[in-house]
VOMI-621155 format. One line per field, with one value per residue (C-alpha): x, y, z; residue in three letters. Coordinates in steps of 0.02 Angstrom, whole numbers, always signed. Each point is the difference from the previous one (the first is absolute). Layout:
N
east = [X ...];
north = [Y ...];
up = [Z ...];
residu = [ALA ...];
//
This chain:
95
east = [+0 +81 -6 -191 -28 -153 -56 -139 -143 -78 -143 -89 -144 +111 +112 +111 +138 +62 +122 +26 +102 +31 -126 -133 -80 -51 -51 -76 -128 -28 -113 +46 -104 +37 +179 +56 -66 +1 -108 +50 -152 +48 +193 -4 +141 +7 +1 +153 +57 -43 +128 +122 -33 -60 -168 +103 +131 -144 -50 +145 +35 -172 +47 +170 -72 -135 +136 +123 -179 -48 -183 -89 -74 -183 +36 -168 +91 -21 +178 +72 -89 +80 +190 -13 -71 +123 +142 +14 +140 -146 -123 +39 -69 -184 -136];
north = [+0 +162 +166 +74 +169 +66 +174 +59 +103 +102 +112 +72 -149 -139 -53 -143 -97 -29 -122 +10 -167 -24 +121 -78 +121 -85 +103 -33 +140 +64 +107 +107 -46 +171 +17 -154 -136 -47 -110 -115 -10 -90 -70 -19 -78 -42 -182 +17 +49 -144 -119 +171 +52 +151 -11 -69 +153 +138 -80 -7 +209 +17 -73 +72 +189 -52 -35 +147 +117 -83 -49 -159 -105 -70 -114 -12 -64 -190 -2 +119 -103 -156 +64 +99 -161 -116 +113 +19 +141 +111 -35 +168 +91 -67 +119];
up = [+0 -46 +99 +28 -15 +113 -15 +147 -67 +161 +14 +122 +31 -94 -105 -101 -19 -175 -71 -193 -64 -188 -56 +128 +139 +165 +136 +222 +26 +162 +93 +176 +133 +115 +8 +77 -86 -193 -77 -146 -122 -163 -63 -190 -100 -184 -52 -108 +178 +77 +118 -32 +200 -51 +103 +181 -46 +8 +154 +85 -58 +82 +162 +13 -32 +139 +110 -42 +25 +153 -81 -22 -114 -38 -142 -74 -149 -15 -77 +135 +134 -44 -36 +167 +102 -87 +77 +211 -35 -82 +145 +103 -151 +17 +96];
residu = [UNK UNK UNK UNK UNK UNK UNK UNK UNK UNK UNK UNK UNK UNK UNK UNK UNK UNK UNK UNK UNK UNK UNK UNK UNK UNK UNK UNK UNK UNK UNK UNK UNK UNK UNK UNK UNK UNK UNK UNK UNK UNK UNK UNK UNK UNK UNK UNK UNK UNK UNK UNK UNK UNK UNK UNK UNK UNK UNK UNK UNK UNK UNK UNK UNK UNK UNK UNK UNK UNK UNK UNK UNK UNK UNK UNK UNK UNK UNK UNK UNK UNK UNK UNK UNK UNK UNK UNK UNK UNK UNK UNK UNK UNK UNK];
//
């Protein structure tokens, strides 16, 4: 897997995560929940991006930038749900 560039999108009520991988967007939406809490919504990754770890990598910028802004995370995302249950390192992140 080669370097992933991940470039944060943030507005006032929201905002995205976007990786773009041999031409291919894939983006983690968010929305703020006050200013402590985010709240992933929807993770969306090309198939010709598939198995490429694009989708675990915006997950795991998501979690870090939760951590480095001392707010936490309501995965609402079935995809972010399961990467962030599947690793115990993540768990201080969850509201």
């Amino acid at each position: 897997m080669t370097d992933i560039t991940i470039t944060l999108e943030d507005g006032p009520t929201g905002g995205r995560y976007v990786a773009v991988v041999d031409g291919h967007e894939a983006e983690m939406t968010f929305s703020k929940a006050g200013t402590s809490r985010i709240i992933i919504d929807h993770t969306a990754v090309p198939k010709e991006l598939a198995g490429k770890g694009v989708g675990i990598a915006l997950v795991k910028r998501g979690v870090e930038d939760a951590r480095k802004n001392g707010v936490k995370i309501i995965p609402l995302c079935p995809y972010a749900k399961a990467q962030i249950g599947k690793h115990p390192e993540w768990q201080d992140v969850l509201a």
